[in-house]
Structures are given as C-alpha cells and as structure tokens.
N, CA, C and O of each residue as an XYZ file, in Angstrom:
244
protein
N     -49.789     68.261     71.009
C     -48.566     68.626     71.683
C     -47.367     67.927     71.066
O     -46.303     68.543     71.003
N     -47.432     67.054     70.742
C     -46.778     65.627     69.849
C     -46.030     66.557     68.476
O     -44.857     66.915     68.372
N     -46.951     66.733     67.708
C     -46.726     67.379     66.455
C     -45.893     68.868     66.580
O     -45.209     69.288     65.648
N     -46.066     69.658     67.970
C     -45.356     70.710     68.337
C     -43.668     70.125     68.246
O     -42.786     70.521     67.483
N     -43.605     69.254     69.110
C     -42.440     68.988     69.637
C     -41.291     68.587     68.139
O     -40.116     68.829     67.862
N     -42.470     67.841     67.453
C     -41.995     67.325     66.072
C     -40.791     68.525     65.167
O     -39.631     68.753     64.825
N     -42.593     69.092     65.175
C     -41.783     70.542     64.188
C     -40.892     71.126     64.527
O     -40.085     71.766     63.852
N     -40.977     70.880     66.179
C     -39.266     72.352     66.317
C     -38.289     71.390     66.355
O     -37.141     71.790     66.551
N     -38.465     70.291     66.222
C     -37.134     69.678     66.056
C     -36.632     69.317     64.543
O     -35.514     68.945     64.188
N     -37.783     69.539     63.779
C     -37.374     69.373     62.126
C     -36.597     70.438     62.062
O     -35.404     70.361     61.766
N     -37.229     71.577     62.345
C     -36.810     73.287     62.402
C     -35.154     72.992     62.301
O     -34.454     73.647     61.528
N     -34.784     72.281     62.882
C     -33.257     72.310     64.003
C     -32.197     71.395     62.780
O     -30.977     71.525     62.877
N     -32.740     70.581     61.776
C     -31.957     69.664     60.888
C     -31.091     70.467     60.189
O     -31.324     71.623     59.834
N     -29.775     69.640     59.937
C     -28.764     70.209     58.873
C     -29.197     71.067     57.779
O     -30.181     70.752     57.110
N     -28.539     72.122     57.551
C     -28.887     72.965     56.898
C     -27.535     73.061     55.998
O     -26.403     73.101     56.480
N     -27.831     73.089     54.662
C     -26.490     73.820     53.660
C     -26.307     74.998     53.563
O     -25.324     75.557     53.078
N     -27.596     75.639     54.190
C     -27.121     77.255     54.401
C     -26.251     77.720     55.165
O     -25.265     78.397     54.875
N     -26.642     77.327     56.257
C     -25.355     77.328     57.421
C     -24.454     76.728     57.339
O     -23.791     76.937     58.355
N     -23.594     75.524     56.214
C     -22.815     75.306     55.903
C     -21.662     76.400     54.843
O     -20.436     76.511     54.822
N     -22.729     77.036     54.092
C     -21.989     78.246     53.595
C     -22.283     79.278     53.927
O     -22.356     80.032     52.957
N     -22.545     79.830     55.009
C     -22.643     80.988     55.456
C     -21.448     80.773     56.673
O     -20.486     81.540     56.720
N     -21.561     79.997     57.347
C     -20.248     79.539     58.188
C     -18.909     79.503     57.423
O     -17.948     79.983     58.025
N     -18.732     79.082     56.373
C     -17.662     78.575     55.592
C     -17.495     80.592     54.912
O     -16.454     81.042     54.433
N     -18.470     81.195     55.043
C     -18.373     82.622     54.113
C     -17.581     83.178     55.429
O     -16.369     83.381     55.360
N     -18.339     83.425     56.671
C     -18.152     83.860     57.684
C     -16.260     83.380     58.224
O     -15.615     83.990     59.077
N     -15.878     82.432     57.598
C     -14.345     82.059     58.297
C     -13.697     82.846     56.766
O     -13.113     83.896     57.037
N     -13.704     82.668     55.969
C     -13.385     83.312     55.047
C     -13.063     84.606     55.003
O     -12.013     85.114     54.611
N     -14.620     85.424     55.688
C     -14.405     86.998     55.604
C     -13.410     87.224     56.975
O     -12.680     88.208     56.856
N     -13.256     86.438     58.318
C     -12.339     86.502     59.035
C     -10.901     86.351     58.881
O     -10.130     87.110     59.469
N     -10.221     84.774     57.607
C      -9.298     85.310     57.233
C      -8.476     86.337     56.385
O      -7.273     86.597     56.418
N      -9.745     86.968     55.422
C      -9.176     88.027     55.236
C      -9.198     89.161     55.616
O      -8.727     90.154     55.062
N      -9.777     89.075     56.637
C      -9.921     90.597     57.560
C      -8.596     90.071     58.218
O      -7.975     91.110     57.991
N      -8.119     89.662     58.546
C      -6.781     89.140     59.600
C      -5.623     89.652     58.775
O      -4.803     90.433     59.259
N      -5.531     89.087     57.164
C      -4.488     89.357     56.386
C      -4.680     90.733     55.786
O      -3.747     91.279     55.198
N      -6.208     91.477     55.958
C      -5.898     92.844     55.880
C      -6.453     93.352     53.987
O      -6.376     94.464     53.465
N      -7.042     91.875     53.310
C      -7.810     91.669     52.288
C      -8.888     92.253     52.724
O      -9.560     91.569     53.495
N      -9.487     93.883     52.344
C     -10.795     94.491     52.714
C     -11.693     93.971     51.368
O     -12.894     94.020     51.632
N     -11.471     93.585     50.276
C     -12.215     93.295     48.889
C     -12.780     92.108     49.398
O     -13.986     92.150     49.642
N     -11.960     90.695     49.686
C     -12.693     90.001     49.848
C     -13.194     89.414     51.037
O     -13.690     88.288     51.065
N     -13.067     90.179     52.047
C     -13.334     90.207     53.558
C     -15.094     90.305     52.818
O     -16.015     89.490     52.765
N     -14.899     91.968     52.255
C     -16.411     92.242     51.988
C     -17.625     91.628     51.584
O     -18.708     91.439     52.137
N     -17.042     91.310     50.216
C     -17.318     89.654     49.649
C     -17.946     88.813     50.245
O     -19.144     88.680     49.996
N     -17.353     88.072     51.127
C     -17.582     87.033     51.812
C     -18.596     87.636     52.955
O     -19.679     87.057     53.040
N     -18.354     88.750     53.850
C     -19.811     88.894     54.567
C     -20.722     89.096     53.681
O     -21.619     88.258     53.770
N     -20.881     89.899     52.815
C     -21.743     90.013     52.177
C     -22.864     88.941     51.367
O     -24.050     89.105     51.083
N     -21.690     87.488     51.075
C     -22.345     86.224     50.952
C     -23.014     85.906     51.788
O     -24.207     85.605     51.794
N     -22.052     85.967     52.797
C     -22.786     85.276     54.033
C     -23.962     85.530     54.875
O     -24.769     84.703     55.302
N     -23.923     87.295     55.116
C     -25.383     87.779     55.333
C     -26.385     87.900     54.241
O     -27.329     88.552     54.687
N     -26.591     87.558     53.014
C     -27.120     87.469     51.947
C     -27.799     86.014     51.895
O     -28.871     85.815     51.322
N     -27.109     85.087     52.510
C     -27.477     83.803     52.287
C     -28.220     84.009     53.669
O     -29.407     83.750     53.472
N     -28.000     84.379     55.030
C     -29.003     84.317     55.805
C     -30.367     84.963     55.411
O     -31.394     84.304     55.253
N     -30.275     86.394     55.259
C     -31.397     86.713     54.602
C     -32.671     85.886     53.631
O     -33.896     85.965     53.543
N     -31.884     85.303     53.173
C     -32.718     84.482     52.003
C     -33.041     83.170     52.940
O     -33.935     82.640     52.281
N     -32.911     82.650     53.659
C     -32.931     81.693     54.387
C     -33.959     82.347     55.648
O     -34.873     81.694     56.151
N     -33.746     83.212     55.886
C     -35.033     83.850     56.780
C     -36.306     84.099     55.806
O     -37.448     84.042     56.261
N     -36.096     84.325     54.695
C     -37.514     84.835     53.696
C     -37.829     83.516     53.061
O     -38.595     83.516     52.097
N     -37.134     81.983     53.657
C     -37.715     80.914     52.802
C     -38.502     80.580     54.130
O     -39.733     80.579     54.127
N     -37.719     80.278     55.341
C     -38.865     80.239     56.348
C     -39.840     80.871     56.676
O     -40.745     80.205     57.179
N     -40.046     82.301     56.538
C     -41.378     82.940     56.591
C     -42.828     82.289     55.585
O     -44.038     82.206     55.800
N     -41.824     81.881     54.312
C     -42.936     81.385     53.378
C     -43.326     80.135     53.778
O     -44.505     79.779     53.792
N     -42.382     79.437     54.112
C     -43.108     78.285     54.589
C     -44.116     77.626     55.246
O     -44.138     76.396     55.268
C-alpha cells in the first residue's frame, strides 16, 4: 500500500513539459488576443504536441 502511495506521488513531480506547454499555451493566447492566427497556431500546436508525447512517454513507462 506504501509503494502505491509512493508512485502517485512521484507521478505528480515537476515536469519541463508542463513548463513548455504552459509557456506555449500563454503564448498561443497572446496572440490570439492581438489577432496573430500564424503564431497563435504555432504555439497550440507546440503545445498539444508536447502533451501528446508526454502521454506516449508515460504509457511506455
């Protein structure tokens, strides 16, 4: 039960993915605001790209 509790709390540690997928995600918001559709796109597109890959490293794990 010990070792359960362990793992979901490793699960939960700083991540650099979510450091740039957050940082993509404010990005594609300011230029959706200023009306920049090129790099609005861009930037979600990083940003859901980097989740993706971050969901297919945890599956392997």
């Amino acid at each position: 039960m010990a070792s359960n509790v362990s793992k979901r709390e490793s699960r939960n540690d700083f991540s650099i993915y979510g450091v740039f997928r957050f940082t993509a995600y404010i990005i594609c918001s300011f230029a959706l605001y200023s009306g920049n559709l090129e790099i609005a796109g861009l930037a979600f597109g990083f940003g859901a790209s980097l989740g993706f890959i971050r969901r297919i490293s945890r599956i392997w794990e």
